[in-house]
N, C-alpha and C positions, 0 to 999 in steps of 0.2 A: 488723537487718533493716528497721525501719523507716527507718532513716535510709538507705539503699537505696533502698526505695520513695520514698521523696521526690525523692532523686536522679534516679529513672529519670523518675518525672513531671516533672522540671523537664526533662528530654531530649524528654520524647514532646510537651511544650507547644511548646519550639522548634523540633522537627519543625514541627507543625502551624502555626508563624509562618514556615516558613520560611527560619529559621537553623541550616543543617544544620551549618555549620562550628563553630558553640558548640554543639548537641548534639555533634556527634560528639566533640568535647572529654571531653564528660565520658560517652561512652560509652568511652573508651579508658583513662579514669581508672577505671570500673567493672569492665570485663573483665577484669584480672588479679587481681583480686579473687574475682570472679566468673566464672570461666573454661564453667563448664558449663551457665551461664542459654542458651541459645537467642535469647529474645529480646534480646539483648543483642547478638548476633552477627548477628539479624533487621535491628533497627535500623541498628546501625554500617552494615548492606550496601547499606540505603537512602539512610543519607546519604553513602556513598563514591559510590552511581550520581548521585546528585545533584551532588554535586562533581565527577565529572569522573573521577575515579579512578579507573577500570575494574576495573586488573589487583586492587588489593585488594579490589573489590568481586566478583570473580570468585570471589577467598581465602573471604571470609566466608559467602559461597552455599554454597563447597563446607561449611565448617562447619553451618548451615543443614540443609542437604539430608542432610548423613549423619547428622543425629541425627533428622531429620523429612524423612525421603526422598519422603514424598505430601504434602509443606507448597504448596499449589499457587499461591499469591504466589509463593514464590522460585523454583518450577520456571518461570512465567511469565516473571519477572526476568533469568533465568539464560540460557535460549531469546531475550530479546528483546537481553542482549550480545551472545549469538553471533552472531545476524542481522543487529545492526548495523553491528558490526566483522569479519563476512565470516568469523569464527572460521572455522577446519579443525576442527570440533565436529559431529558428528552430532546434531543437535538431535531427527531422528524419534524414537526412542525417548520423551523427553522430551515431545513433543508429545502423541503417542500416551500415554505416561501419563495427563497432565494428563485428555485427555479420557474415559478411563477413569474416572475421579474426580470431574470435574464434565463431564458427558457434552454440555452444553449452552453450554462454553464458544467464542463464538463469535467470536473471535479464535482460539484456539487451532488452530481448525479453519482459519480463514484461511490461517495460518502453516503448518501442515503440508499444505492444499493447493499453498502456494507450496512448499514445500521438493518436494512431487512432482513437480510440471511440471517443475522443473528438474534433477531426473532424467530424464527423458523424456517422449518422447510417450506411452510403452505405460502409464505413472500416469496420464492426463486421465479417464479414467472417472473415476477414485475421487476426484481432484482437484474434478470440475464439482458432485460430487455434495457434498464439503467446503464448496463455495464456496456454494451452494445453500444449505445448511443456514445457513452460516454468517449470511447475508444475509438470511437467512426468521427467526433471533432477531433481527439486528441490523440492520436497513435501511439502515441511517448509517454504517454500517463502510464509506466511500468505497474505499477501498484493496482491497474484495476485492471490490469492483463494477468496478473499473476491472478489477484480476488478470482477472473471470470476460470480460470486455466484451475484452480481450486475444486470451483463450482461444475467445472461439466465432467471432472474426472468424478466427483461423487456422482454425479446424474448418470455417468457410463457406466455405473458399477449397479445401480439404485432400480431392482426389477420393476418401480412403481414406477421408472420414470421413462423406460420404454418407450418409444413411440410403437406405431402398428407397422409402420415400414422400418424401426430400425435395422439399420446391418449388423446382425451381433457377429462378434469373433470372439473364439475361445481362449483363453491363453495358457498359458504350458500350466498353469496351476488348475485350470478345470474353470474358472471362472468366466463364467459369460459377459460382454463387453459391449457396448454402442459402439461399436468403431468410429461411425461418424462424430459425435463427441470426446471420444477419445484424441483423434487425427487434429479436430479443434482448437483441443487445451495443447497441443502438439506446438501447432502455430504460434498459440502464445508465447509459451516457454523457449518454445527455440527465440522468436523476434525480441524477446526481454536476454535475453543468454547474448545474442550474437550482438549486442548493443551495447551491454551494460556488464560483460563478463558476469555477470552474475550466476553464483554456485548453484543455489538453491533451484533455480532454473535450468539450469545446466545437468542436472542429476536430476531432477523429474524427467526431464524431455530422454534421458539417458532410460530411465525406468521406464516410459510412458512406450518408448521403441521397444524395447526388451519384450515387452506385454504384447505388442505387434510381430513380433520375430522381427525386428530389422536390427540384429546383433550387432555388424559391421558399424551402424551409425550410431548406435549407441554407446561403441568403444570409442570413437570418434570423439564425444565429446568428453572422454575420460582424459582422453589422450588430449585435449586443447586444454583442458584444466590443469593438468600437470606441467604440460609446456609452461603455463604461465606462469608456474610455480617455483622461486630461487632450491637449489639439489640440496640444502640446509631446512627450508620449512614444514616445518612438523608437521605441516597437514599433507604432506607427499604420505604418510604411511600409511592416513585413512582414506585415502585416493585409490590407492596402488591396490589396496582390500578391496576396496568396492569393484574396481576394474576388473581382479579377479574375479568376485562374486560373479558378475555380468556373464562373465564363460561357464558359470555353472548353469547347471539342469536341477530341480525346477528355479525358478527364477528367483533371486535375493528378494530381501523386504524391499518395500517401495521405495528406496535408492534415499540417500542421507545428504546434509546439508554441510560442508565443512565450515565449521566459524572458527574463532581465535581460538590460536594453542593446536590440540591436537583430539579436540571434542569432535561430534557429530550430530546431528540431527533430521530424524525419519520422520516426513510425511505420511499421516497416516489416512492417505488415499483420499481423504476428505476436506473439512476444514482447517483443522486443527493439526501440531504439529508435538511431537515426542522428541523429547530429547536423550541422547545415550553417550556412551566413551568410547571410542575409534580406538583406544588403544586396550582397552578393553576385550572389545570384539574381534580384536585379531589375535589373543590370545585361543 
């Protein structure tokens, strides 16, 4: 047993150096050994996600989980495969445990906010109220400020979703507007933008002003986008478009996302996102 113990700590040291392929060595030398240690099967799962390995690391969760079904790392672990590889896995349940368990997990709520929008519209209560939460322990969870900043510009647009006292404002396209939801997703996007430089953000909140009349500030973040940008990178031309767009009457599409090269990509007011060619469009 002690020579065990030594073994597992020369695994849990190279964890913690980041050589998961020499721990996992000698987690697979310890396991049939040791077939009913848990942490063993803990580990191994950790460094299979790290490597690359999925499908066995999927194997050793399930091991994990059925001997520590409330183990709330590997239920985390387990939910964030499925999401990223698009599994056909029900993750609700899972989520829903989790936050049963630690009630103030605030990613967890993220994710199962996300998983409800994408059922539907008739989940956004429960979703806005997820994301809410989620954001109020976690400020810097970018991801479910952009999700909620998504969700209320479709609800400012959504005549079903109205309240009885909304503020509407019109905007130069004729469109009626929640302003207070709008002003909202406002918050989000600029807090995720002025943090994380981030584009995508930074070009909505640009649109999201435009739709308010506040011209000025929404050149503003054209103009901190291009600053950031070396006088040689190809995404200066679908910028420099867009910034012009911004001074035209009525107001451009709902302002585009610049990623690598010299592509673009339009929010399309709601969830989901359209992608186009910036060089294209300045033709």
């Amino acid at each position: 047993m002690q020579e065990y113990r030594q073994v597992l700590a020369r695994a849990e040291q190279l964890m913690r150096a980041g050589d998961y392929q020499a721990a996992l060595a000698i987690l697979e030398f310890l396991l049939p050994r040791h077939p009913n240690v848990v942490a063993l099967h803990w580990y191994r799962s950790r460094c299979l996600v790290r490597l690359g390995q999925r499908d066995k690391a999927r194997i050793a969760l399930t091991a994990v989980l059925r001997a520590r079904p409330n183990f709330v790392p590997a239920l985390m672990i387990r939910v964030k495969l499925a999401r990223d590889d698009a599994e056909d896995f029900d993750v609700e349940p899972l989520l829903r445990r989790i936050l049963l368990l630690e009630p103030e997990r605030a990613r967890a709520m993220y994710w199962l906010a996300d998983t409800l929008l994408q059922r539907g519209p008739e989940h956004q209560r429960e979703a806005l109220q997820l994301l809410d939460q989620s954001i109020a322990l976690s400020p810097d969870l970018f991801k479910a400020r952009l999700r909620r900043a998504d969700l209320l510009i479709a609800q400012s647009e959504d005549p079903e979703q109205l309240p009885q006292d909304a503020q509407l404002h019109t905007d130069a396209l004729g469109m009626g507007l929640d302003r207070r939801k709008l002003e909202a997703a406002l918050v989000d996007l600029q807090y995720v933008a002025d943090r994380r430089h981030h584009e995508k953000a930074d070009i909505r909140a640009a649109h999201i002003l435009l739709r308010l009349g506040r011209q000025q500030e929404a050149l503003g973040h054209f103009d901190r986008m291009l600053a950031r940008l070396a006088s040689n990178d190809p995404r200066r031309a679908a910028l420099q478009l867009l910034r012009q767009q911004a001074l035209q009457r009525p107001l451009p599409d709902a302002g585009f996302t610049i990623s690598g090269g010299a592509t673009a990509s339009a929010p399309d007011h709601g969830m989901g996102n359209a992608t186009g060619n910036a060089q294209a469009a300045a033709q």
